[in-house]
C-alpha positions as CSV (number, residue, x, y, z in Angstrom):
1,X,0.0,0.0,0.0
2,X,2.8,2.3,0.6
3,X,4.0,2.1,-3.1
4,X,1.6,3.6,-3.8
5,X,1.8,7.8,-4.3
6,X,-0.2,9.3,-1.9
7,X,-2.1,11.1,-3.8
8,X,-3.2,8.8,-6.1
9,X,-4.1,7.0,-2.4
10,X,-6.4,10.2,-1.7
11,X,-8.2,9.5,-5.0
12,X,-8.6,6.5,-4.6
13,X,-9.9,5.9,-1.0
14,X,-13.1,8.0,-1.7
15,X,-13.9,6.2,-4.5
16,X,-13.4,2.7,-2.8
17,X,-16.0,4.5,0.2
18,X,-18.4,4.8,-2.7
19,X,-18.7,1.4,-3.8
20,X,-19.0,0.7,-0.2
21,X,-21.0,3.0,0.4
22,X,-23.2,1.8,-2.7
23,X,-23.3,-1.9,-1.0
24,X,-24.6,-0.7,2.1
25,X,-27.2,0.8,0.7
26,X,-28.2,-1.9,-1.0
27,X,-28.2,-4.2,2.4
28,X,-30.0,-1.3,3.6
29,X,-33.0,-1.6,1.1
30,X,-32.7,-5.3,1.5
31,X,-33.2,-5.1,5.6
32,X,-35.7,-2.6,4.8
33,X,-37.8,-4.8,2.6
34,X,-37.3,-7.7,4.9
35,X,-39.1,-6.0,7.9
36,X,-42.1,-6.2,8.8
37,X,-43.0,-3.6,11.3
38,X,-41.6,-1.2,8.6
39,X,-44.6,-2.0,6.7
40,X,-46.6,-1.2,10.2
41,X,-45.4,2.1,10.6
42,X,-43.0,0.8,13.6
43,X,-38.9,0.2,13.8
44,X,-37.1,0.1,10.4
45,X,-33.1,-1.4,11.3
46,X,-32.5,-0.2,8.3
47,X,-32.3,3.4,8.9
48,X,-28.9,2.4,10.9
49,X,-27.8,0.9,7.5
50,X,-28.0,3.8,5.7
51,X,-26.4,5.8,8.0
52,X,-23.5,3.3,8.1
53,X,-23.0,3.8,4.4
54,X,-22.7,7.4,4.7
55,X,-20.4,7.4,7.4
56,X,-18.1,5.2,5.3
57,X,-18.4,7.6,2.7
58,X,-17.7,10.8,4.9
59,X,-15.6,9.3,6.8
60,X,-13.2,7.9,3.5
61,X,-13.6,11.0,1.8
62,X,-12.1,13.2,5.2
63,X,-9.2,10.3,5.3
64,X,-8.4,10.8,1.9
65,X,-8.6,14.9,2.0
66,X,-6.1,14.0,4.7
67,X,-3.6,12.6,2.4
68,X,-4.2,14.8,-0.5
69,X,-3.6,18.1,1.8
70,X,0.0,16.1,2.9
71,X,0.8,15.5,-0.4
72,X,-0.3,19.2,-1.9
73,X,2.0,20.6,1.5
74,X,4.9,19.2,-0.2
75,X,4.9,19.4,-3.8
76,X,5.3,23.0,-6.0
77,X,1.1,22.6,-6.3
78,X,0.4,21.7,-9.3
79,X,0.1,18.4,-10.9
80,X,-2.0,15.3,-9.4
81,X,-1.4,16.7,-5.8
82,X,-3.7,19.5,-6.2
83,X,-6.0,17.6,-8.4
84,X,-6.0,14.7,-5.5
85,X,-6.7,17.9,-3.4
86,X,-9.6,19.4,-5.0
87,X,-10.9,16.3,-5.7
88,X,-10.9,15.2,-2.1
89,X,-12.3,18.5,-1.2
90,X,-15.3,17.7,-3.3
91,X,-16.4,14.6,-1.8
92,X,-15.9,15.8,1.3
93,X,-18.7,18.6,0.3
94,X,-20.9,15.7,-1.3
95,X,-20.6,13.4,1.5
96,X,-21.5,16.1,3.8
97,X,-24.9,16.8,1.6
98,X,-25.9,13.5,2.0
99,X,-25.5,13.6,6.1
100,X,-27.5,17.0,5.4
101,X,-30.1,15.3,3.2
102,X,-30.6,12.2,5.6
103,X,-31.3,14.4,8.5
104,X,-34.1,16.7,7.2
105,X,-35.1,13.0,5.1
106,X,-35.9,11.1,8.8
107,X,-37.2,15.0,9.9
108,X,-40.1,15.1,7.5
109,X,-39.9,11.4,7.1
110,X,-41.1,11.1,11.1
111,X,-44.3,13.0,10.4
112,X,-45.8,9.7,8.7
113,X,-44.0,6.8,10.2
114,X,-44.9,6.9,13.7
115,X,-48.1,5.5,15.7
116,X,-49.6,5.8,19.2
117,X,-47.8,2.7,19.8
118,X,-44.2,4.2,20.2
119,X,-43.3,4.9,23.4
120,X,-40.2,7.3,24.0
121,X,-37.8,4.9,24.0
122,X,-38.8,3.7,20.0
123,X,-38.1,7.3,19.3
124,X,-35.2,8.2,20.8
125,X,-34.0,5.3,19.1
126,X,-35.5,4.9,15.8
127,X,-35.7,8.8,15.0
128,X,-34.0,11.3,17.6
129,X,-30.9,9.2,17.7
130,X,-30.4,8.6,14.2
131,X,-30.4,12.9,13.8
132,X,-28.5,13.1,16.7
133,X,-25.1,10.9,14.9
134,X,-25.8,12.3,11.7
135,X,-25.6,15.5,13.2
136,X,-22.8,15.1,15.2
137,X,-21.1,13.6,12.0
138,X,-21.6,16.6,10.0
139,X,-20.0,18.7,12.4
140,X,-16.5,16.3,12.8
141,X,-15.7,15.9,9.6
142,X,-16.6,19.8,8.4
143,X,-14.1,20.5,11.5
144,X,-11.6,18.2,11.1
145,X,-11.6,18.8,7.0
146,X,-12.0,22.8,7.2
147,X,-10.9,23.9,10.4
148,X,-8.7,21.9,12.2
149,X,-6.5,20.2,9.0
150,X,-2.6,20.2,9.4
151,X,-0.6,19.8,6.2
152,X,2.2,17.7,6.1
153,X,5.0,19.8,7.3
154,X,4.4,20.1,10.8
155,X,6.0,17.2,13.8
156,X,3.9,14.1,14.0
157,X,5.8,13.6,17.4
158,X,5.2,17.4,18.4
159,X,2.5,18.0,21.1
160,X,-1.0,19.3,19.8
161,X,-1.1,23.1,19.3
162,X,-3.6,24.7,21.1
163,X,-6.9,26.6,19.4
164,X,-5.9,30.0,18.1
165,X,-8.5,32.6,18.6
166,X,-9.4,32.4,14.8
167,X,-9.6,28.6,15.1
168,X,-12.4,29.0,17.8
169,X,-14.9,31.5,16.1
170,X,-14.1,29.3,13.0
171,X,-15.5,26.4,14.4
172,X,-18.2,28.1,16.4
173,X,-19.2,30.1,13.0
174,X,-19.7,26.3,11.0
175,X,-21.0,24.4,13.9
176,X,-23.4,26.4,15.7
177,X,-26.1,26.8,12.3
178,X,-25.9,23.0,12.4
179,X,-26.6,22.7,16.1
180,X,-29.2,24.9,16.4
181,X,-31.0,23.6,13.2
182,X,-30.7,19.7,14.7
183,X,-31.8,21.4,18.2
184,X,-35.1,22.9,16.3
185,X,-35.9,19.9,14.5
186,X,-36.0,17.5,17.6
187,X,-37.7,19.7,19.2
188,X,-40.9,20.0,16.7
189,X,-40.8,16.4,16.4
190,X,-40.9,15.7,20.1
191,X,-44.1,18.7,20.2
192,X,-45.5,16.7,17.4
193,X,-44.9,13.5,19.0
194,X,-46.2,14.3,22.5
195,X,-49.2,16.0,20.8
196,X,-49.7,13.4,18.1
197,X,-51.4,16.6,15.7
198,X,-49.2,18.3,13.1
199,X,-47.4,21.0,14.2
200,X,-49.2,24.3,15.0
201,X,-47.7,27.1,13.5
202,X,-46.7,29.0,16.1
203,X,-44.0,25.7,17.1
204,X,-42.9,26.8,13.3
205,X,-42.0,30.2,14.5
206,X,-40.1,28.6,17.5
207,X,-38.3,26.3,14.9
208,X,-37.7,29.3,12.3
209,X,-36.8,31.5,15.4
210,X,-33.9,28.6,16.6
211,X,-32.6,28.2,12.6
212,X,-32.7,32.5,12.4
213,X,-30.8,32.4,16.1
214,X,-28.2,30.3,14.6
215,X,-27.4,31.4,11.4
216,X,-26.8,34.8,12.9
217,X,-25.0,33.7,15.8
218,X,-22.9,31.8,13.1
219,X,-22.3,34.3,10.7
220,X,-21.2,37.3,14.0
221,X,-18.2,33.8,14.5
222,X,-17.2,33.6,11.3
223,X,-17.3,37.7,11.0
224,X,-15.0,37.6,13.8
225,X,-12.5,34.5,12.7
226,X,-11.9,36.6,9.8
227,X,-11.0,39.3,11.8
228,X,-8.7,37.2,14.3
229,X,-5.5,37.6,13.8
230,X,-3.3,34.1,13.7
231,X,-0.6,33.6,15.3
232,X,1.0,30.8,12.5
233,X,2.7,31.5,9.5
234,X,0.1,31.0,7.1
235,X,-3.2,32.2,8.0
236,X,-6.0,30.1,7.0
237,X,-8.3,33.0,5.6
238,X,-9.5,31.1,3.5
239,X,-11.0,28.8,5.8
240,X,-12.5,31.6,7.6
241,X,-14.0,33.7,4.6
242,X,-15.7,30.0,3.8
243,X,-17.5,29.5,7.3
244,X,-18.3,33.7,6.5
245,X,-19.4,32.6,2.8
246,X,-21.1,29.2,4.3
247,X,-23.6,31.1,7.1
248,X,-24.3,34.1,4.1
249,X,-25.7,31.8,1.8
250,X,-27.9,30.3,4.5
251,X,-28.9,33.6,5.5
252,X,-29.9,33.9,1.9
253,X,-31.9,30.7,1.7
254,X,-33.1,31.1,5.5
255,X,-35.0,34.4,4.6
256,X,-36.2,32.5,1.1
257,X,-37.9,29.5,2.7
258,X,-39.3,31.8,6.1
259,X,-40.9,34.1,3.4
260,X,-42.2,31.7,1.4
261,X,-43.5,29.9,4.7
262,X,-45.1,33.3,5.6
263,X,-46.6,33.8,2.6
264,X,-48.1,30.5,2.7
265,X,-49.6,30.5,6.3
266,X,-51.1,34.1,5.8
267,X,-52.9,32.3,2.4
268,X,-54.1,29.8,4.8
269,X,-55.3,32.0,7.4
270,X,-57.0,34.0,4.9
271,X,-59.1,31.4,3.6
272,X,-60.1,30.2,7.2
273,X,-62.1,33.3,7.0
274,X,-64.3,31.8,4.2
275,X,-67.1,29.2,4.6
276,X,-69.4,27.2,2.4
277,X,-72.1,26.8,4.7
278,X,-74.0,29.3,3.0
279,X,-76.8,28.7,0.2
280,X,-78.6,30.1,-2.4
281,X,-82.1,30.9,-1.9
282,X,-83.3,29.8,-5.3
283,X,-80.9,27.0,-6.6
284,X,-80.2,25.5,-3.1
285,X,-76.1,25.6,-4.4
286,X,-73.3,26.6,-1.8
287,X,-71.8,29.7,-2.3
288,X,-68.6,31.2,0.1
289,X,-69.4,33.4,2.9
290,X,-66.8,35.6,4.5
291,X,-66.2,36.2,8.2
292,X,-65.4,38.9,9.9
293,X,-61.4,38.5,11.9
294,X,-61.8,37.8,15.2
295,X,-58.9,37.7,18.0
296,X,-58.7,34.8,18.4
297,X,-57.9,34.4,15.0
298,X,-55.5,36.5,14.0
299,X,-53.3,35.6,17.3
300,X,-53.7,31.9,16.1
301,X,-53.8,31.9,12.3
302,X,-52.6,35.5,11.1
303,X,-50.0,36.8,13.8
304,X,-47.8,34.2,13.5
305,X,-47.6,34.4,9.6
306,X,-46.9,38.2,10.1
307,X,-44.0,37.0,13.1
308,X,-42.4,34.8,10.4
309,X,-42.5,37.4,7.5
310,X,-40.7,39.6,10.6
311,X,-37.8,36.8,11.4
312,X,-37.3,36.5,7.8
313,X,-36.9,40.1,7.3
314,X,-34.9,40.9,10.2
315,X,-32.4,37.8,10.2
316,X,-31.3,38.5,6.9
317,X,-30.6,41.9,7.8
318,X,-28.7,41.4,10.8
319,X,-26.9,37.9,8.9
320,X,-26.0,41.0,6.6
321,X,-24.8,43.7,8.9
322,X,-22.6,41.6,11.2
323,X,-21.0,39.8,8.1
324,X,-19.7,43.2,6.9
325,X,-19.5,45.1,10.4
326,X,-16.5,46.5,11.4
327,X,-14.0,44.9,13.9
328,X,-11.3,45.8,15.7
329,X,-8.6,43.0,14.8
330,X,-7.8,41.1,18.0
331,X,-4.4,40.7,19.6
């Protein structure tokens, strides 16, 4: 194994996680087929499967960015080392999409494959602890690939530097969107699941409040890492301007989806003012009647349209300001 060029190693290793990665999934389908309380709404193994397969492949494609960075430290930069670099880079990104994608997948997933017959227990362990490693997942291997990767110049037998400033609003500016958006979706399937009815909308605020908290809080980090000043050679701006980059372009999508969210709820509640209980003298046919707004609904069906419009508007804003605010560069 060690004839081999490293970097044709780092190509190579992802690729291998993809085929084992493919024939995971494919046990995965099979265990999935084969049970039967799947087919009752109850535990499915193969939800572990599936996340086995794409920790192989996250976990083979941080490995072999590992290598490729070594390699790319000690070559002139061009050639197969920085093709074995960017390469590596990318599946890195991809793996980490699919983590992303199986999370909010089980999320809405949840919604239609639970019953009154699940105590706490099934669902910490068929659906909150799933999201919980997945999550955690996402945030190792976007650390240990963006923030905390050493190239291959520096003592293997040296002691562990510690965190630089820059390092630690770095990683607070990529890991604390993720938290915060894992912490909002447990929590609106645990209201859902202790409620057993869909989730009101004013638990959607909460959530889109918790995601708007987060993407905020991450971008003022990542403002700040940027900022830092670092005390090695070679400061990773780079990295820092991507964790700034990362938390605008969720800002960007956050205020899409809330708005489109807010837009759809104040529909809703508008039509709640409408009834077809009325009919027509002559032909007996219903025809709408319109209500007049009461409190009670516009605290429960228009406010909280009106609240999300509001977070939208104002998260993107302050995402915004703080990614561009001025700061004082630290010591």
């Amino acid at each position: 194994m060690n004839r081999i060029p490293l970097p044709n190693r780092a190509i190579a290793l992802p690729l291998i996680g993809l085929v084992l990665t493919w024939a995971l999934f494919m046990i995965g389908q099979w265990v999935s087929m084969s049970s039967a309380e799947s087919y009752n709404n109850g535990p499915n193994p193969s939800i572990y499967v599936y996340l086995a397969a794409l920790a192989v492949a996250a976990v083979s494609s941080l490995i072999g960015q590992t290598w490729a960075v070594e390699a790319h430290s000690k070559s002139d930069g061009e050639g197969i080392e920085r093709a074995a670099h960017r390469f590596t880079n990318l599946t890195v990104v991809l793996s980490l999409a699919a983590l992303v994608i199986f999370v909010f997948g089980n999320f809405m997933g949840s919604f239609n494959t639970t019953n009154d017959k699940n105590n706490l227990l099934d669902n910490l362990v068929w659906i909150y602890l799933p999201i919980i490693i997945a999550t955690g997942l996402v945030i190792y291997v976007l650390l240990r690939a963006f923030v905390f990767q050493r190239d291959g110049n520096h003592d293997k037998d040296a002691a562990k530097p510690k965190m630089s400033e820059q390092q630690k609003a770095l990683a607070l500016g990529y890991a604390i969107p993720i938290l915060t958006t894992a912490f909002a979706i447990i929590l609106g399937l645990a209201i859902y699941q202790t409620t057993r009815t869909n989730l009101q909308i004013w638990v959607w605020v909460i959530i889109i409040a918790i995601v708007g908290y987060g993407v905020v809080m991450g971008t003022h980090f990542a403002s700040k890492a940027k900022t830092a000043r670092q005390a090695a050679p070679k400061p990773k701006t780079a990295l820092a301007a991507g964790a700034a980059n990362l938390n605008f372009v969720l800002s960007i999508v956050f205020g899409g989806v809330v708005s489109i969210m807010a837009f759809a709820f104040g529909n809703e509640a508008m039509s709640k003012l409408q009834t077809w209980t009325a009919y027509a003298p002559t032909s007996g046919e219903q025809y709408p009647k319109v209500m007049a707004p009461s409190w009670k609904w516009l605290f429960e069906e228009l406010a909280p349209a009106k609240v999300l419009l509001l977070l939208a508007v104002i998260g993107v804003y302050l995402a915004i300001t703080e990614r561009h605010r001025k700061r004082e560069n630290n010591a």
